[in-house]
N, C-alpha and C positions, 0 to 999 in steps of 0.2 A: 550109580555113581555119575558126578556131574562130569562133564567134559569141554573141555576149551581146544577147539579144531581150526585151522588152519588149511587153508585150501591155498593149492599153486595160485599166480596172481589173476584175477579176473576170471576166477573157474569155480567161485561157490555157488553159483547155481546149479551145476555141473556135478558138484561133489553132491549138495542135499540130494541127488535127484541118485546120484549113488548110496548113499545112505539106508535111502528110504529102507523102511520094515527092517530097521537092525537096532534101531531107538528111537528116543525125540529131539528131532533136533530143530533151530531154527535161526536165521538171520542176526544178525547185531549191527549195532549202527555203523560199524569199524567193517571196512571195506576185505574180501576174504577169511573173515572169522567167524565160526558159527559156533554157539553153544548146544550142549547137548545132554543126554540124562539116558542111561544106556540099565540096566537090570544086574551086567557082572561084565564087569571087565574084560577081563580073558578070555570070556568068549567073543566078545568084541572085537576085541584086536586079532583073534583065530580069525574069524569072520573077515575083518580087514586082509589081510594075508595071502590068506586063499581066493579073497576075491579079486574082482577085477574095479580096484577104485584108484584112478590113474590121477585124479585131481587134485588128492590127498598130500598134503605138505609134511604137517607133522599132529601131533596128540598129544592134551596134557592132562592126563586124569586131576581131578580135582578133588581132593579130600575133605577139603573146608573150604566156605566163600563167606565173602561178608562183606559189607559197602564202609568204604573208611572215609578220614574226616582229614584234611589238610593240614588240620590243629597239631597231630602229632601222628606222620605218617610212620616213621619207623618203629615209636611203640604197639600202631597195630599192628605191625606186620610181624613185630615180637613176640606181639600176644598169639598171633594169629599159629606160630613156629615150634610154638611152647612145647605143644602134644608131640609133636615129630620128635625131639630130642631124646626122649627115651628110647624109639626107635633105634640109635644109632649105637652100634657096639664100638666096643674098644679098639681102636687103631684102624677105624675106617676110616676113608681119608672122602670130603662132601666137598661141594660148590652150590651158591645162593645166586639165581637167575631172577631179575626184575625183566619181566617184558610187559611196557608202559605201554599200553593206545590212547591215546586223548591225554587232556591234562596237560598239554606243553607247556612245558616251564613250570610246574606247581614243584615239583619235584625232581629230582636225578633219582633215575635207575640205578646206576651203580654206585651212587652215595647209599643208597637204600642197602642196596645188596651187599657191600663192605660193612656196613653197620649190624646189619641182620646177621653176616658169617661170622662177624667177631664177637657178638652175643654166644652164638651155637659152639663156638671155638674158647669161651670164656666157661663156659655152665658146663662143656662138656670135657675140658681140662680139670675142674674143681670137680668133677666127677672123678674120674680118670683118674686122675694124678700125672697125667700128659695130653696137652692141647694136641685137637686132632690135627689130621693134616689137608691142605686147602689143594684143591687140584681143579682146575677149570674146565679144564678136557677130557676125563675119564674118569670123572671121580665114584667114589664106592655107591654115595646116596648125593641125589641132585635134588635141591629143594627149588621150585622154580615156582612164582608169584608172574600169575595173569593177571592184569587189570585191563580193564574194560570201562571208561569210564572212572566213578569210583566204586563200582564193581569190584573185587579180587578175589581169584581163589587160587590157591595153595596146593600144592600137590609135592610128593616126595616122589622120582623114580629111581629105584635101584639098578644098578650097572645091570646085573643080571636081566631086569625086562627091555633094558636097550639095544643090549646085543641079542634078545629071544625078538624084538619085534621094531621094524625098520623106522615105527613111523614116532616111535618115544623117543626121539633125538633131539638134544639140548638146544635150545635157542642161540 
């Protein structure tokens, strides 16, 4: 599974060198961010845990990446959401995180991510027969969009691996 890592500020040399032999990890041009490709999750983040990785900011498993186009940023990131939506049972209550590096001014973050939740909130009321509910802070399923460039990848974390593991905390 791919991963989009965050290290405290001015400590990702610090962190890779923590890392080592637990995956692949490496550099990105965006200053404290490193990508990563790990075998299974869960043992990763046990790994994380128990270990001693003090540099460590936070963790966004990535489910899906893809490099998007300026042309029409919020229908990739649509397209990109599509799969997760099934995902999400009846009367969970989600939030849609945009965290942009690079790119100033191509886009809004949170135009992105009001547009993308009200998609997820549209398809999964016509589902339902009642729109879910939008929670920022605690929500059941957080769908959260890294970019990197125009890099992104997409990851859902469930409340349950937030509170089981310190470093899956929202942006």
């Amino acid at each position: 599974m791919e991963l989009v890592i965050t290290a405290h500020q001015y400590r990702e040399r610090e962190l890779l060198a923590e890392l080592k032999g637990l995956g692949s990890f490496s550099r990105t041009d965006f200053r404290d961010v490193i990508r990563g490709e790990v075998e299974d999750l869960e043992t990763f983040l046990r790994s994380i845990e128990d270990g001693n990785v003090s540099s460590l900011s936070r963790i966004v498993p990535v489910e899906r990446s893809f490099h998007f186009s300026f042309d029409n940023v919020v229908g990739e990131f649509i397209d990109a959401v599509k799969p997760f939506i099934d995902g999400m049972e009846k009367g969970e209550s989600f939030s849609v995180k945009v965290v942009r590096r690079g790119l100033k001014g191509a886009f809004s973050s949170q135009q992105v991510a009001k547009d993308v939740g009200t998609f997820i909130s549209e398809v999964v009321g016509k589902r339902d027969g009642t729109a879910p509910r939008v929670d920022l802070e605690n929500p059941d399923k957080a769908v959260i969009f890294e970019t990197l460039g125009r890099w992104c990848g997409v990851g859902v974390i469930p409340r349950r691996m937030r509170k089981e593991y310190l470093y899956l905390k929202l942006p």
